[in-house]
C-alpha positions as CSV (number, residue, x, y, z in Angstrom):
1,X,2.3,3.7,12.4
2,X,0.1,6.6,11.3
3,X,-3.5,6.7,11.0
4,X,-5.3,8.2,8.1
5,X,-8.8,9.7,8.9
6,X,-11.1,11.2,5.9
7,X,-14.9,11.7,5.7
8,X,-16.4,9.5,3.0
9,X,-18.9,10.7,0.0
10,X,-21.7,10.3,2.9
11,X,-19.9,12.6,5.3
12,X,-18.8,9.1,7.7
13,X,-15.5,9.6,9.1
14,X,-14.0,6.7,8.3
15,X,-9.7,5.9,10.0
16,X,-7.6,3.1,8.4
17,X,-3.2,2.6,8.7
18,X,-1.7,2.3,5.4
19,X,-1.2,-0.9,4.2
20,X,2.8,-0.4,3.2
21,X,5.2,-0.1,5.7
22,X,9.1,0.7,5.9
23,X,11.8,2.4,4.8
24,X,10.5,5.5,3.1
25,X,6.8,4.9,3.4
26,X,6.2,7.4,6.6
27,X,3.7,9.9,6.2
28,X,4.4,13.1,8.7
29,X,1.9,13.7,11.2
30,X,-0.6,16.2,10.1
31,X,0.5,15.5,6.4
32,X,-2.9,15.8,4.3
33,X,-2.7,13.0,1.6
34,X,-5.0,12.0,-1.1
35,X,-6.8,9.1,-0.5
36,X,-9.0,6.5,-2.7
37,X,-11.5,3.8,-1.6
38,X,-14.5,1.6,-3.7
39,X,-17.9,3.6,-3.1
40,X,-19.5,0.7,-1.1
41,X,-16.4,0.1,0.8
42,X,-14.6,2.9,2.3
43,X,-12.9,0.3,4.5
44,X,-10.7,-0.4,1.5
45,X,-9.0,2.6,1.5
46,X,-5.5,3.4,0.1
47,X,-3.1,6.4,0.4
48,X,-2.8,7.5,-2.9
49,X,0.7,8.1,-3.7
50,X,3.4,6.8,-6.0
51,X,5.4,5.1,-3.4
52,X,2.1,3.6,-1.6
53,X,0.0,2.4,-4.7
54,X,3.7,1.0,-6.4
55,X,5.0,-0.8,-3.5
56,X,3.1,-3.7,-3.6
57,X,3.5,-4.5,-7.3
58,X,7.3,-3.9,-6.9
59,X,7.5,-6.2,-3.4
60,X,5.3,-8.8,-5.3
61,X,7.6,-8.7,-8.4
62,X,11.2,-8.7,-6.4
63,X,9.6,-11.9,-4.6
64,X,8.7,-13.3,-8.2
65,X,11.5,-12.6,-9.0
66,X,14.0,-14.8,-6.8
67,X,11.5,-17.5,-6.8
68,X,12.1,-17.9,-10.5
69,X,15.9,-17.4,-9.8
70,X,16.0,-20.3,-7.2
71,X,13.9,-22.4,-9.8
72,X,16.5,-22.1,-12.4
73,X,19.1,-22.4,-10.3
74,X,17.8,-25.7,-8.8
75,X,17.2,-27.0,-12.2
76,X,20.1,-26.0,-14.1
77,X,22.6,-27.5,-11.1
C-alpha cells in the first residue's frame, strides 16, 4: 500500500495511505499526486483524483444498489 507524504500550508510533513484500495487504484512509487485535506485537519487527507474521490460514491451506490434489489425481490416473491 503506498504512502502519500506532503508538507501542509504550515510547512508540517504530514504521511497518510489512501483510503481506496484495489483493482486499479495503485499509485506508482515516486508518482507525485495532488492531494486535498480541511485546513485544521491535514490528517484528513485525500488523493485527489478521479478514480480516488469517485470510488466511494460508486462502492456506496453499487451496495445501495443490491440492497434495494434483495428488498424487492424479497417482497415481490
Amino acid at each position: 500500500m503506498p504512502v502519500i507524504e506532503f508538507l501542509d500550508h504550515r510547512g508540517h510533513r504530514v504521511e497518510f495511505k489512501p483510503r481506496m484500495r484495489g483493482s486499479g487504484m495503485g499509485l506508482a512509487t515516486g508518482l507525485t499526486v495532488p492531494v486535498i485535506y480541511p485546513p485544521h485537519n491535514p490528517q484528513r487527507a485525500r488523493v485527489r483524483m478521479w478514480r480516488h474521490m469517485t470510488g466511494p460514491v460508486v462502492v456506496m451506490a453499487c451496495a445501495a444498489a443490491v440492497f434495494l434489489a434483495v428488498g424487492v425481490f424479497i417482497v415481490v416473491h
